[in-house]
C-alpha positions as CSV (number, residue, x, y, z in Angstrom):
1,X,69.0,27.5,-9.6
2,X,66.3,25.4,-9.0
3,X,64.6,23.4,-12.0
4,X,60.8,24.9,-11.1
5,X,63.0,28.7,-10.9
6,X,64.0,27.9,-14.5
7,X,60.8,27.0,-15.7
8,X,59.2,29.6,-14.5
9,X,61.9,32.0,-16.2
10,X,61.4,30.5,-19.4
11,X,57.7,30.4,-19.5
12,X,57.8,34.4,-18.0
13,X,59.7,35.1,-21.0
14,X,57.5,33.0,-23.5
15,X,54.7,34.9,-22.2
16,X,56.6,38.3,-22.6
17,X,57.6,37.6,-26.3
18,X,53.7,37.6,-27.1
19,X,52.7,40.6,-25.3
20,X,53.2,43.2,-28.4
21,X,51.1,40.6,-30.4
22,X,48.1,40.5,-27.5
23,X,48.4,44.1,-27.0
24,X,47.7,45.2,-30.4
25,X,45.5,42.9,-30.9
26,X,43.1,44.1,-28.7
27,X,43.3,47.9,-29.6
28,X,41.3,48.3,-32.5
29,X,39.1,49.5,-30.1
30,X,40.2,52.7,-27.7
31,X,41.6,51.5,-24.2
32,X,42.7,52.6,-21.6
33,X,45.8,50.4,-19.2
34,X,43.2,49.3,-16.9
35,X,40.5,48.3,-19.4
36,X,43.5,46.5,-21.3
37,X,44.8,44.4,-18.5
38,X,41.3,43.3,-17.5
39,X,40.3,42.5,-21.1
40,X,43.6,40.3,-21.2
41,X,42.7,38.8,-18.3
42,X,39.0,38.0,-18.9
43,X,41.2,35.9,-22.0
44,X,43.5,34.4,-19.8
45,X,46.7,36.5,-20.5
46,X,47.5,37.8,-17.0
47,X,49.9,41.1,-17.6
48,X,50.1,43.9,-14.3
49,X,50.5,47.7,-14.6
50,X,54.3,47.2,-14.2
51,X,54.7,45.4,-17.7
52,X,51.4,46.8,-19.5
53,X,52.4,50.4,-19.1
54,X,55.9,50.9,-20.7
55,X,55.2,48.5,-23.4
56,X,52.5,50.4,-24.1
57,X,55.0,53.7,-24.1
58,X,57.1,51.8,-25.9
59,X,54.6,51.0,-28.6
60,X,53.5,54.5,-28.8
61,X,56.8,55.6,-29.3
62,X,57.6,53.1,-32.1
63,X,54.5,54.7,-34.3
64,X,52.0,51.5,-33.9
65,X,49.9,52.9,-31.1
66,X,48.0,56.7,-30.6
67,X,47.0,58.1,-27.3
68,X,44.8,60.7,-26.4
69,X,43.7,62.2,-22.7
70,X,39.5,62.1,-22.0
71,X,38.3,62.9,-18.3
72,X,35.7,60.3,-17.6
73,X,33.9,60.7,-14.1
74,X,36.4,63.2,-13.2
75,X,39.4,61.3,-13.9
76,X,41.5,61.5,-16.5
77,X,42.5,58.4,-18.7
78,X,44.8,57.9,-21.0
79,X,43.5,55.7,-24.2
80,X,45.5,53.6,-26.4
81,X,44.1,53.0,-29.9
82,X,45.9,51.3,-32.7
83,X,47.6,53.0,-35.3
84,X,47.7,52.7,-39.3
85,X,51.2,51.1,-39.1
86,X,50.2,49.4,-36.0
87,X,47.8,47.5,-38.1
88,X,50.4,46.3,-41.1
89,X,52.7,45.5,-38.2
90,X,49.7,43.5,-36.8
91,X,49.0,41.5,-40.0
92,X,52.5,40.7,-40.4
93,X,52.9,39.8,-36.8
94,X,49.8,36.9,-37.0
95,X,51.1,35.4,-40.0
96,X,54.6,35.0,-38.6
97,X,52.8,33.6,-35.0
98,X,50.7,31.4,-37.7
99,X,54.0,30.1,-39.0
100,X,55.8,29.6,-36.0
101,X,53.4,27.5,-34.4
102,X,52.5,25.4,-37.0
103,X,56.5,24.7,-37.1
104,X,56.3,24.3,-33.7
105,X,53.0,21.7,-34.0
106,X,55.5,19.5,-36.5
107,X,58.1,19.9,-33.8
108,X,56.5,19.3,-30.9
């Protein structure tokens, strides 16, 4: 495999290992997956449907995310809001990014 295919694995999977961390950090306010990936975007985090939409399931399903169906111009959406344990799993989740990369600043 070529050295530029490696790096771009392992920066794919950095990137992946903060999604749950961006995602429920920007769901204090209800949004729906489109809304979500542009908001990410606008912030630099680039994320398509393909990614967004079963972590979000995923999420759901682990109790850290709600959901709730509204028909907005005569389409329905699906919005994501976070949860009660969605937020302690948030809190904890910053403080152990906060650790990690100010290990990683000493490291690096």
């Amino acid at each position: 495999m070529e050295t530029d295919q490696v790096l771009e694995n392992i920066i794919l999977e950095l990137r992946r290992g903060v999604l749950v961390l961006a995602v429920l950090s920007q769901l204090e306010q209800e949004q729906y997956g489109y809304s979500l990936i542009k908001l990410l975007g606008e912030q630099g985090l680039e994320i398509d449907q393909g990614t967004l939409y079963p972590l979000l399931r995923r999420l759901e399903g682990q109790g850290l995310l709600e959901s709730r169906w509204r028909v907005e111009e005569s389409r329905p959406r699906r919005y994501y809001v976070i949860s009660k344990a969605g937020q302690q799993v948030l809190v904890q989740l910053k403080e152990e990014w906060r650790q990690l990369t100010a290990l990683l600043g000493r490291l690096l």
